[in-house]
Steps between C-alpha positions, in 0.01 A plus 500: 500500500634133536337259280411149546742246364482149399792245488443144316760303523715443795781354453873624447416819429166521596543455845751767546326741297144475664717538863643855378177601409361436823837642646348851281169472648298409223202262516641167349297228418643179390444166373705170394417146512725424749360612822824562740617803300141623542502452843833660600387831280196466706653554813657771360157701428412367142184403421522143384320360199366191387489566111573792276158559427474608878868715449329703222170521687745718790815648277523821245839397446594105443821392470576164334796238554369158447726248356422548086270584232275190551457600863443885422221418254308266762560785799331778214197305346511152692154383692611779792696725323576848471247581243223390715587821752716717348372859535525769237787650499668260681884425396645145470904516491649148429818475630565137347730450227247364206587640167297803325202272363408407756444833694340614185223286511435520897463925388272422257326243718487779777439802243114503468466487915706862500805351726852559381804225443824618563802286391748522799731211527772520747854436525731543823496143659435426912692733632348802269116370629552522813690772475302731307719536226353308213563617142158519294437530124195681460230428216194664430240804552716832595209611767451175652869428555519847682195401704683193601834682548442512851505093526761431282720703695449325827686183336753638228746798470528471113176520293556526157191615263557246258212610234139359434373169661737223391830700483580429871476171393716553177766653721490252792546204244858740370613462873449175536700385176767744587458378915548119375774526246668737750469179803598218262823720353549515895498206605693357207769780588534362859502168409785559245743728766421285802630205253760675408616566879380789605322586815093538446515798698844681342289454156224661625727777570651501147204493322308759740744727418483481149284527180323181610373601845134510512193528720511113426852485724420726730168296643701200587681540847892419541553159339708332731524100522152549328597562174344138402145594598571784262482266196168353569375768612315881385545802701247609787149513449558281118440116463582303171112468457445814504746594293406245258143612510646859369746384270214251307281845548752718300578231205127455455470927478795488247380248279210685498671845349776307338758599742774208469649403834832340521641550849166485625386168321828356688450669830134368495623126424784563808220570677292169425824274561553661866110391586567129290784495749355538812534889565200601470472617877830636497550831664769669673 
């Protein structure tokens, strides 16, 4: 039986991943506070929204992708939020990058009217949500992740049970420290063989064809007389804020257990020179 799903949140990834549902036949309502994204999902056969108060009053399954933990708070218990509606039993699957805390609390804010939080966030880029072939960390009750197996697997080709509420979280926040390090030692690499004469695209070559190829490498195209934009600039799908919104995300969690940093710190302060710079819209 197809179940009624609920997307909040359409923007990169949003979009794409509410349009594959619909591509699966499922009911998909939606909702964001921009209304063209609404509207083009519309025509597609969604149901569109005006809060997420009115997504819960329609949805068994809701995912979330708003921007951060401020906005995921206000979309749960805010004036027309999801704890207004949600039904019993219902399952809420944020999809946002936040940090375990805050998940935590939105399951315990969501725990005494019987609906479920899975911890889901998502890795893969553009290309992967459109595609289908997302890579999810999944967090949270064994039962309701295999009731909501069916959705997840419209968007992603690699789910990952990931532990109890939180530890998709934990896990997404090791990507992303190993995903930023891995783009600044990148970048710095090209920048030091194209000064040193080499071709952009014969060192993309050498070092895809060697310990230091990557997924990273791979999701830029051939390099070519743009090998400039490829210093200001993060791979498909990543922008310097966003990146710096993860990187600040995964200091804060290891100050918190005592984790010291050291690439990381540096790869986070990279990361806020490239937006004092001017890059902060740069993609390739």
């Amino acid at each position: 039986m197809t179940v009624d799903v609920g997307v909040i949140g359409l923007g990169a990834m949003g979009e794409p991943i509410a349009g594959l549902l619909l591509k699966a036949r499922f009911p998909v309502s939606v909702c964001d506070v921009r209304r063209d994204p609404v509207e083009r999902l519309a025509k597609l056969g969604a149901r569109p929204c005006a809060s997420a108060r009115e997504v819960a009053r329609h949805s068994e399954i809701i995912v979330s992708l708003v921007s951060d933990a401020s906005q995921t708070m206000d979309i749960v218990s805010g004036d027309s939020g999801l704890l207004a509606e949600i039904r019993p039993g219902a399952i809420v699957a944020i999809g946002s990058t936040l940090g375990p805390e805050p998940v935590r609390t939105i399951a315990e804010a969501l725990g005494p009217r019987q609906a479920h939080v899975l911890d889901i966030p998502i890795s893969g880029g553009l290309v992967a949500a459109r595609e289908g072939t997302l890579s999810v960390m999944a967090g949270g009750d064994a039962a309701a992740i295999d009731r909501a197996m069916p959705v997840l697997r419209v968007f992603a080709s690699e789910i990952t049970r990931t532990g109890g509420v939180g530890s998709g979280q934990t896990a997404k926040l090791a990507h992303q420290l190993v995903f930023g390090v891995n783009v600044m030692a990148l970048l710095e690499g090209l920048a030091l063989g194209v000064a040193g004469g080499l071709e952009p695209d014969v060192l993309k070559q050498v070092l895809g064809r060697g310990l230091a190829n990557s997924a990273v490498l791979q999701a830029w195209p051939d390099l070519g007389p743009r090998w400039k934009g490829m210093l200001e600039a993060t791979p498909p799908g990543a922008t310097p804020p966003n990146m710096r919104k993860d990187l600040h995300l995964v200091l804060e969690f290891a100050r918190g257990i005592g984790v010291p940093l050291f690439i990381g710190s540096q790869a986070s302060v990279i990361a806020d020179a490239g937006i004092a710079t001017g890059h902060g819209d740069s993609r390739l």
